[in-house]
N, C-alpha and C positions, 0 to 999 in steps of 0.2 A: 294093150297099154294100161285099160285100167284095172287088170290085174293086179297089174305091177306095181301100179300105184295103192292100191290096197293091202299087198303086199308091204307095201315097204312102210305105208303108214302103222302099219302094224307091228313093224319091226319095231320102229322110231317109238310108239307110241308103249311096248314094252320093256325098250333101253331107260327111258324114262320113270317109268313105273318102279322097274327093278332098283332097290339102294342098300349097297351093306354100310350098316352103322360101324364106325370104328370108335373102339370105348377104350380107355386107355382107366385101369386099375391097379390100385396098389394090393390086391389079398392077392398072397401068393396060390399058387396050384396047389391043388390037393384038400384043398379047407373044405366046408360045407358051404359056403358063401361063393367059391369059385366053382364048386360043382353045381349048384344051382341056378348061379351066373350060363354055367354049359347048358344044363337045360329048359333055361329063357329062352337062349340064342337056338338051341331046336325048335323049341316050338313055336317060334315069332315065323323063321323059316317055313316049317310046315302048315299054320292057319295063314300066311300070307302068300300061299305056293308059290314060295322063291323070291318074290317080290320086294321083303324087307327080310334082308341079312345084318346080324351083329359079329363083328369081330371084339373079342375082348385082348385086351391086353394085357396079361398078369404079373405080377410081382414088379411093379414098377419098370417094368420095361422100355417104358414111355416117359420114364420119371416121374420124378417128384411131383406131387399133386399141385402147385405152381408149374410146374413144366407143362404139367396135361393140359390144364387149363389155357396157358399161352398157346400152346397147341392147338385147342379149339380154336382160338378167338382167328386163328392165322390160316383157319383150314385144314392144318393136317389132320388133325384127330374132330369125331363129329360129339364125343359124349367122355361124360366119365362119372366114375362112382367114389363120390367125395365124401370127405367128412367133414365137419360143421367148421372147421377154419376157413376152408376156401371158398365153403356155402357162400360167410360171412361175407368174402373178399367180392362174392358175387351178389348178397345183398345181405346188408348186416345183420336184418331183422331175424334170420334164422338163427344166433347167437343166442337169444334170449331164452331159449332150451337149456343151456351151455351155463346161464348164472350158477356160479357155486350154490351146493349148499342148498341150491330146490327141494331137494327129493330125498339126500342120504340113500339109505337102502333100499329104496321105497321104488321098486323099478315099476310094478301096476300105475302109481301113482304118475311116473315120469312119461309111461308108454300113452298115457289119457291126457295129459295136457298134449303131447306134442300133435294127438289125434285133433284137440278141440283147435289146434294152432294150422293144421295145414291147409284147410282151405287160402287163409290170410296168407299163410307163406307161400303158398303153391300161386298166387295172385302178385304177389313179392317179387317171387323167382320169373313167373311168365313178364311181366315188367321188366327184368335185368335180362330178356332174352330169351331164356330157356324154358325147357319144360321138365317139368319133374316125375321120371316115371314111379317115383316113391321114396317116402323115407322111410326109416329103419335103427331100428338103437342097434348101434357096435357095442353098449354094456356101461355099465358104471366105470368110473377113473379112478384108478388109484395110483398112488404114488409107489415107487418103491427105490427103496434106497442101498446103497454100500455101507454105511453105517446106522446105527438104531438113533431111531428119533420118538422120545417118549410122550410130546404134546405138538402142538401146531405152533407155540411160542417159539419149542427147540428146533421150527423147522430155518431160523434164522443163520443168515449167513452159509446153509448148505447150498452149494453149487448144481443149479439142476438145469436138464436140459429146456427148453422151449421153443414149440417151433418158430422159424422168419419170421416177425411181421404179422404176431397174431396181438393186439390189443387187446383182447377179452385176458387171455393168458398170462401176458404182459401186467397187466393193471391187476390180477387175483396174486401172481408171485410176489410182485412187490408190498400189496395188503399183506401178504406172509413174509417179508423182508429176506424173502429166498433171493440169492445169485443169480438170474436168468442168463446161461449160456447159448444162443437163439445158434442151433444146425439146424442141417436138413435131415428129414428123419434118416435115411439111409445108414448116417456118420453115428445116430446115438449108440449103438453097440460098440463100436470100435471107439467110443468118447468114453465110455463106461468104463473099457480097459486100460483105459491109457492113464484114466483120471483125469480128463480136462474135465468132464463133470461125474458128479456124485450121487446122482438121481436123477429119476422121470417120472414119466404117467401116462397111462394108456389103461385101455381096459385090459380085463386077465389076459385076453384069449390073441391080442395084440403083443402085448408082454413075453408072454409063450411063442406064436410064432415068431417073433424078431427077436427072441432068443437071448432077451435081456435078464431075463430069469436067473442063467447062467453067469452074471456078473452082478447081481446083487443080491443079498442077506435079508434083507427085509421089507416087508409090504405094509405099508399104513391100513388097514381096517377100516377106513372112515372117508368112505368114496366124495371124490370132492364135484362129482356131478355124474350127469348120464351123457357118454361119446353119440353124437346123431349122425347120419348118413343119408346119401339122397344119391342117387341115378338120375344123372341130368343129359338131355340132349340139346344140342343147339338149336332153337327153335326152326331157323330157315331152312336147316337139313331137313327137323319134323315136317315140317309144313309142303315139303314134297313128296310126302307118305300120303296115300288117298285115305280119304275121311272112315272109309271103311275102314281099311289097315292100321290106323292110327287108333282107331278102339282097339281092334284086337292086342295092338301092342300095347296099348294102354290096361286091359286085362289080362294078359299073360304077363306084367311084368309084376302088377299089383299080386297076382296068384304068387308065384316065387319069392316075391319080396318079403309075403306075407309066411311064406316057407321058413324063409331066414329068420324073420322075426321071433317066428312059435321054437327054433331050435337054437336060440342063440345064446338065453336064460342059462339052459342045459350045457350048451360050453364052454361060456363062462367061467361055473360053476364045477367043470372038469376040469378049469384050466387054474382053478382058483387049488381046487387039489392037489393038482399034478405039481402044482409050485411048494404047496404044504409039505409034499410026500417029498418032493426033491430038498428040504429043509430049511425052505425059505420061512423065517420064522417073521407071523400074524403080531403086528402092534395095534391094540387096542385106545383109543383117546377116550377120556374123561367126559365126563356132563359136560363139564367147564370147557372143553373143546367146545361142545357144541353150540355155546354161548358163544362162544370166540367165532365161529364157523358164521353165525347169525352177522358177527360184526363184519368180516369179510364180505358178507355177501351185499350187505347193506352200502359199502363203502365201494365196491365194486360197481354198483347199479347207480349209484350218485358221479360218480366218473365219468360212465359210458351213457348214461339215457342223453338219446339226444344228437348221439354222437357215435357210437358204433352202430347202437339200434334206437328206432323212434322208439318216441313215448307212446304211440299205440299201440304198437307191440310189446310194451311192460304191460300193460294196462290187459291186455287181454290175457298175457302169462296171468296175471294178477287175479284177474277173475277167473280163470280155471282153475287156479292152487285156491281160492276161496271157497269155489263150487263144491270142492273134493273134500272140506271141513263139514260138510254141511252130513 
């Protein structure tokens, strides 16, 4: 008998142990982000011999990054790999990466604040629940449109996409007196065709695979921020992970994410080409934009402090873009 009992304590006490993560993602198959995503999910596997499994979920399978998210909150899904809109939704301070007009080109510049920011966010995020196995810049934003827009004044009255129920987005179109027509990202390609709107923004390599490339003419040049991203788990799932396993995961996720990050510059970069070569024609804005970009940005942060994100998290955005003059 107490075999048996040892036996079975052992059973019980490995059903336990063992947990596959279910991650619901919007990068489709095939990227460098989803093949690296694959082999996260081997390796968390083989240093936690079986014990912590990840299921990813690609190409929005799961839905829309609102869908995912509900998803966790309700059980079905235990993680997902977001981007700064529904960071926000999940604590707003992450946003403040997101102010227009931080960084322009300047991606070293944007990749070092968000470095000097995550502890504060990762303490942000553990507070609204979750854990964060990392952030990650998706790339600069840029607009691109069906018809040429030759200053940020001209970008008045064009009809552009934005996603549900994003305040940051919201409150930056309206500073630029753009049309915000709020779908779900899924609908912007077939919105693009139809003409219910007239433009978007995503980074290249976004643009490229959701193939909006294909219905528009022209790219602004004059990135209106850096896209951020994070890999979050629901803490109470984490917290079933043994303290060991939870480093490992915590190291293998930071190693690959750190993968994505060093290769992402570079696709960008090929996606910014691939749209050149395909004859998407490069609009260049004026000085005077970038004067105009300063007012936006300024009218923007007078809006929201306070109210999408604290004032101490301006205040430390604030002292890293300081730090970085010096």
């Amino acid at each position: 008998m107490s075999k048996f009992k040892a036996l079975l304590i052992l059973l019980l006490t490995t059903n336990v142990m063992a947990l596959t993560l279910k991650v619901g993602v919007l990068t489709p198959e095939g990227t460098n982000w989803a093949k690296n995503l694959k082999k996260m999910a081997k390796a968390i596997k083989k240093e936690t011999n079986g014990e912590v499994k990840v299921k990813f979920y690609f190409g929005g399978s799961q839905g829309d990054e609102p869908d995912v998210l509900r998803k966790i909150r309700v059980g079905q899904l235990h993680g997902g790999v977001f981007t700064a809109k529904t960071l926000g939704d999940i604590n707003g301070d992450v946003r403040v990466v997101e102010i227009p007009f931080n960084f322009f080109h300047d991606r070293k510049k944007a990749l070092k604040t968000l470095d000097d920011l995550t502890p504060f966010l990762n303490k942000k995020i553990n507070e609204s629940n979750f854990v964060n196995l990392g952030f990650f810049d998706i790339g600069m934003v840029y607009f691109v449109s069906k018809t040429k827009i030759s200053s940020i004044d001209s970008l008045k009255g064009v009809k552009i996409w934005s996603w549900e129920g994003d305040p940051l987005v919201e409150t930056i179109l309206g500073e630029m007196k753009l049309v915000s027509v709020q779908l779900p990202l899924p609908d912007v390609l077939s919105s693009l065709s139809t003409g219910i709107i007239e433009a978007a923004y995503a980074p290249p390599l976004a643009i490229l695979s959701m193939q909006w490339n294909t219905k528009v003419k022209y790219l602004i040049d004059f990135p209106l921020t850096m896209s951020v991203g994070a890999f979050l788990v629901n803490d109470k799932v984490f917290n079933k992970i043994s303290p060991a396993n939870q480093k490992k995961v915590l190291a293998i996720s930071k190693k690959y994410i750190d993968l994505v990050k060093a290769t992402n510059e570079k696709d960008n970069q090929d996606a910014l080409d691939l749209m050149k070569a395909s004859g998407v024609e490069f609009v260049k804005f004026s000085d005077a934009d970038i004067k105009r970009g300063y007012e936006v940005r300024e009218a923007t942060i007078k809006k929201l402090k306070g109210k999408l994100f604290s004032e101490e998290a301006y205040n430390r955005l604030e002292k890293s873009l300081k730090a970085q003059k010096k």
